[in-house]
C-alpha positions as CSV (number, residue, x, y, z in Angstrom):
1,X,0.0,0.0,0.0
2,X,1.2,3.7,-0.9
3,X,0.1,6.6,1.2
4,X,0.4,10.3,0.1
5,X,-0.2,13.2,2.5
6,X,-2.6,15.9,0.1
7,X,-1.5,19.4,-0.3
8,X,-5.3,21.4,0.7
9,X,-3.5,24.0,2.5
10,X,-5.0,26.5,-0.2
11,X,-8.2,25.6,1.1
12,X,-7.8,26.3,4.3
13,X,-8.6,29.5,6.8
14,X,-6.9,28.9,10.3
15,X,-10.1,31.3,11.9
16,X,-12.5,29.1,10.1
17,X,-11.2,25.8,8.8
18,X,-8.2,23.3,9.4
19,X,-7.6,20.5,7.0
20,X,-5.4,17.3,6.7
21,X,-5.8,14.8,4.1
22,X,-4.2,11.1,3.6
23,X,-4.5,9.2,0.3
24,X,-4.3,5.5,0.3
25,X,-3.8,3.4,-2.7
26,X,-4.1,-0.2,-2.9
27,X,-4.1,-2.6,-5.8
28,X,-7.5,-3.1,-5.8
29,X,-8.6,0.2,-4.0
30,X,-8.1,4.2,-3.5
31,X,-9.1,6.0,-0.3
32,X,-8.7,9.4,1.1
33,X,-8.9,9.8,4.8
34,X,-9.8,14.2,5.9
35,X,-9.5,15.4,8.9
36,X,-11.2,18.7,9.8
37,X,-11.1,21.0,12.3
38,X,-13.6,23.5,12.5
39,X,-13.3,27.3,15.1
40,X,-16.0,27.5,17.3
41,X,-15.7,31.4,16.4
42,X,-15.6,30.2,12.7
43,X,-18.3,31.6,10.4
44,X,-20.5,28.7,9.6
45,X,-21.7,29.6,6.0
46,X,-17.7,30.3,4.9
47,X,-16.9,26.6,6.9
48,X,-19.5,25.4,4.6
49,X,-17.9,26.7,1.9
50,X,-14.3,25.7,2.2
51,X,-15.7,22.2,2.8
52,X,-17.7,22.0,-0.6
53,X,-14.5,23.7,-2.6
54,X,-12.5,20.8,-1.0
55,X,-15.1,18.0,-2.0
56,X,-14.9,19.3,-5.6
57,X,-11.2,19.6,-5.3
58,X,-10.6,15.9,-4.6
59,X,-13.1,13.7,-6.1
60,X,-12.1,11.5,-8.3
61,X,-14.5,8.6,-9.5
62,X,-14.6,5.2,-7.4
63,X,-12.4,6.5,-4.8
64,X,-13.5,5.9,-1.2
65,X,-13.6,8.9,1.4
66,X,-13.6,8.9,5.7
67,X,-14.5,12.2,6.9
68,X,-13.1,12.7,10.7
69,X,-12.6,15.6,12.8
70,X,-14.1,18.2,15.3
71,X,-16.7,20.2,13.5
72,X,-17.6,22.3,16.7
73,X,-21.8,22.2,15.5
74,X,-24.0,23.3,18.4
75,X,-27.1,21.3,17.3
76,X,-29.1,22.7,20.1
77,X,-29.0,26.4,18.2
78,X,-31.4,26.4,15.5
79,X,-29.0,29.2,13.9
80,X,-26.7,26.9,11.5
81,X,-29.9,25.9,9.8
């Protein structure tokens, strides 16, 4: 198995949004492991943003993705809605 680390530091905003990315190939599979950190003084709608642009950034067809991190989402605040 080969392992890259990914280069998303362009889509990244230290007041809003942290991310780490690990691609895994095998011979029979690809896989991309993210880790995100979100501020809890972060603007949501921006957080959103930078998330979506990174989706888009690293699709690729038939490749597998695990999404890990601290997202810092009060559920109880009907405000992110």
């Amino acid at each position: 198995m080969m392992c890259y680390i990914l280069d998303i530091s362009e889509n990244c905003d230290e007041k809003i949004i942290k991310l780490y990315a690990v691609q895994g190939n095998t011979k029979v599979s690809c896989f991309i492991i993210i880790c995100i950190y979100r501020s809890f003084s972060g603007n949501f709608d921006q957080f959103l943003t930078f998330l979506d642009f990174t989706w888009k950034h690293l699709y690729r067809p038939l490749t597998k993705f695990l999404m890990c991190g601290d997202i810092n989402v009060d559920y109880l605040v009907d405000s992110y809605c």
